[in-house]
N, C-alpha and C positions, 0 to 999 in steps of 0.2 A: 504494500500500500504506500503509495507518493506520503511524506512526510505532509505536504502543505495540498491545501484543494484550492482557488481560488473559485470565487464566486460574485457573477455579474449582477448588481440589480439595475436594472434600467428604472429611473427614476422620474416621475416629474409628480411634483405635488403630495410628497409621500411620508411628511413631517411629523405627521398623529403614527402611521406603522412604523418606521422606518425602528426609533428601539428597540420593540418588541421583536423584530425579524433580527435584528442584528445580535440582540441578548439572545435568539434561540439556535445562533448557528455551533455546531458542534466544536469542538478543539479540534486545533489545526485547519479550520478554514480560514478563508481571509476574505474578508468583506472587500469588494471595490463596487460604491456605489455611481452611477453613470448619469450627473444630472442632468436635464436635458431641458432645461430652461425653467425650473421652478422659481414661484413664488413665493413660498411661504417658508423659506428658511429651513428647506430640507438638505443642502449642503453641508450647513453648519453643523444640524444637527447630526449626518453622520459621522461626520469629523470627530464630536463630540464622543461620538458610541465606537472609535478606533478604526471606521473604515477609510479605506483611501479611498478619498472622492477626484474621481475625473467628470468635466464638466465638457459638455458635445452642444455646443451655439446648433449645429444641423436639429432641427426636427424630425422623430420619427424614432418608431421602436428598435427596427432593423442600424439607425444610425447610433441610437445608445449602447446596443449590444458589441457592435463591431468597436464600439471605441473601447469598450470593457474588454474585451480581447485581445485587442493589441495593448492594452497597459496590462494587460495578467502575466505572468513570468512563470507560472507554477505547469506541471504537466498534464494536469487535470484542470477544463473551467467545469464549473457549473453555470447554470443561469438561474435565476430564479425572479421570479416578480417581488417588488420591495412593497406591495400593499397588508398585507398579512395575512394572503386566502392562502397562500401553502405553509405549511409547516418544515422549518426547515430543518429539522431532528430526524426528516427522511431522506434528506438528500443521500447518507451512507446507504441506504438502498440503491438509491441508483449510481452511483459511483463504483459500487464493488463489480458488477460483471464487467467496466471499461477497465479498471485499474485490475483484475483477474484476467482479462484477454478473452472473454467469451462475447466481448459485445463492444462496439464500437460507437453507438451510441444509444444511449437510456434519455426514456423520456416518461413523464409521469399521466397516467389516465386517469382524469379530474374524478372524483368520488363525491361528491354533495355529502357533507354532515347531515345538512336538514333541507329540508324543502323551502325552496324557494332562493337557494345561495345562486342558482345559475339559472337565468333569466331565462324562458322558452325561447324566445330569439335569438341570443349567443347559442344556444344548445342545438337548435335547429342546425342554423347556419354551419357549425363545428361537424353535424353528422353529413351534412353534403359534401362541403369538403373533403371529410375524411373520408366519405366512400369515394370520390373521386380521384383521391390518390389511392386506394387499395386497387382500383382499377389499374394502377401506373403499377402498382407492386411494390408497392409502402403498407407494411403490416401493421397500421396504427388505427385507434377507432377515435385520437381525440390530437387535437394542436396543442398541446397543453404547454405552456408557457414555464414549465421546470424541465430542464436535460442537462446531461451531461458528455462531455468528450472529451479528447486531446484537443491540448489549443492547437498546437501546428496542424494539424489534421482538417481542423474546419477550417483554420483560415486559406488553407490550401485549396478547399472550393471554392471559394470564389464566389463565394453568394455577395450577389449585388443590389438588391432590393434592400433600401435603407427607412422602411415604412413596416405598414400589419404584413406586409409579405414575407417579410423577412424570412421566419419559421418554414410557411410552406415550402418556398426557393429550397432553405438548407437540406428540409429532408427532402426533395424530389432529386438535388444534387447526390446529396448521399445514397439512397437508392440507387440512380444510375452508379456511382462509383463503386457499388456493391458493399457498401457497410453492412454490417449487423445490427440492425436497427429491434433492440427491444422495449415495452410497453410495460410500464407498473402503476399496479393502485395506487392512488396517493389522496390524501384527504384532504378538499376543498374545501375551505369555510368561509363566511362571510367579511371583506375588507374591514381593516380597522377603520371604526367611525373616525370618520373630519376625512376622509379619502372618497376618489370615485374613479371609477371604471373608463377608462376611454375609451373599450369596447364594449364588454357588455353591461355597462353602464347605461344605455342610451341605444333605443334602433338605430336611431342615427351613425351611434358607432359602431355597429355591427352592421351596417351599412357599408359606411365607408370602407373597413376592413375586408369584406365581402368584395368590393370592388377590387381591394390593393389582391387578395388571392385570387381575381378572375383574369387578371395581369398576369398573374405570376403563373398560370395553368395557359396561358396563352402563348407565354414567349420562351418557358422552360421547356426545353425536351431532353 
């Protein structure tokens, strides 16, 4: 097992969770928080809580991640969202088959604690897509916004979509380059209060998201 894990959170607005995710990440990971234009003093505060904060003027989720990448130095990233719907005391679940050699990349299938944590529109939207890469030969049933890999590995695809495409690009990249792409429960809970959703927050953003993956099924092969 890599002595150090590093771990991306793509950040904007994220100043009520950002403690709590960073107070629950295991020993030996390392918090690199990715701001991405906040307002409300979520920089400081991770500063505060010992992450190293890189800040990305670009908009877009695909642009905060890729910045968290090229600052991580460790041989394992994670990603994780900084709201506090994952728990991040599972991420050693997904890390062990990439850091074991059985699996080249993990990624998490959302699980709802309770009813009503994932919006019928985000969920809809999440199973179209997802059948529409299992068509491509991506064995996933959800986009779930926790995974993990080699950094040199990803950044070596060449995923260019710097918006909600991000995700899809990666794994349809990865697929054609034949990774081992595995699938784990992980438990999804409701954002920490004083946060919100950029996708399934709002149709509207699971809208526009829904456009940036219809992009990214159009121009990837």
């Amino acid at each position: 097992m890599p002595t150090r894990i590093d771990v991306v959170l793509p950040c904007l607005d994220e100043a009520a969770a950002l403690p709590g995710v960073l107070a629950g990440l295991p020993p030996g990971y390392r918090a690199i928080v990715v701001d991405n234009g906040s307002r409300d003093g979520s920089p400081e505060v991770a500063a505060r809580h010992g992450a190293l904060v890189v800040r990305e003027p670009r908009r877009g989720y695909g642009a905060a991640v890729h910045a968290g990448l090229e600052a991580a130095d460790a041989e394992l990233v994670a990603v994780l969202d900084a709201d506090g719907s994952f728990d991040p005391t599972e991420l050693p679940v997904l890390v062990a088959p990439v850091a074991g050699g059985t699996a080249d990349l993990t990624v998490g299938r959302r699980r709802p604690v309770r009813a009503g944590v994932w919006p019928w529109h985000a969920r809809a939207g999440t199973a179209l897509v997802a059948a529409l890469l299992r068509r491509r030969g991506v064995p996933l049933r959800d986009l779930s916004p926790i995974r993990v890999a080699r950094r040199d590995a990803l950044l070596a695809l060449g995923v260019a979509d710097r918006a909600f495409g991000y995700p899809l690009e990666l794994l349809i990249r990865a697929a054609a380059a034949g990774w081992r792409i595995r699938e784990f429960d992980v438990r999804y809970a409701p954002r920490a209060a004083g946060t919100r959703s950029k996708v399934s927050g709002s149709v509207r953003g699971t809208l526009r998201a829904t456009r940036d993956f219809a992009g990214v099924l159009r121009s990837v092969r």
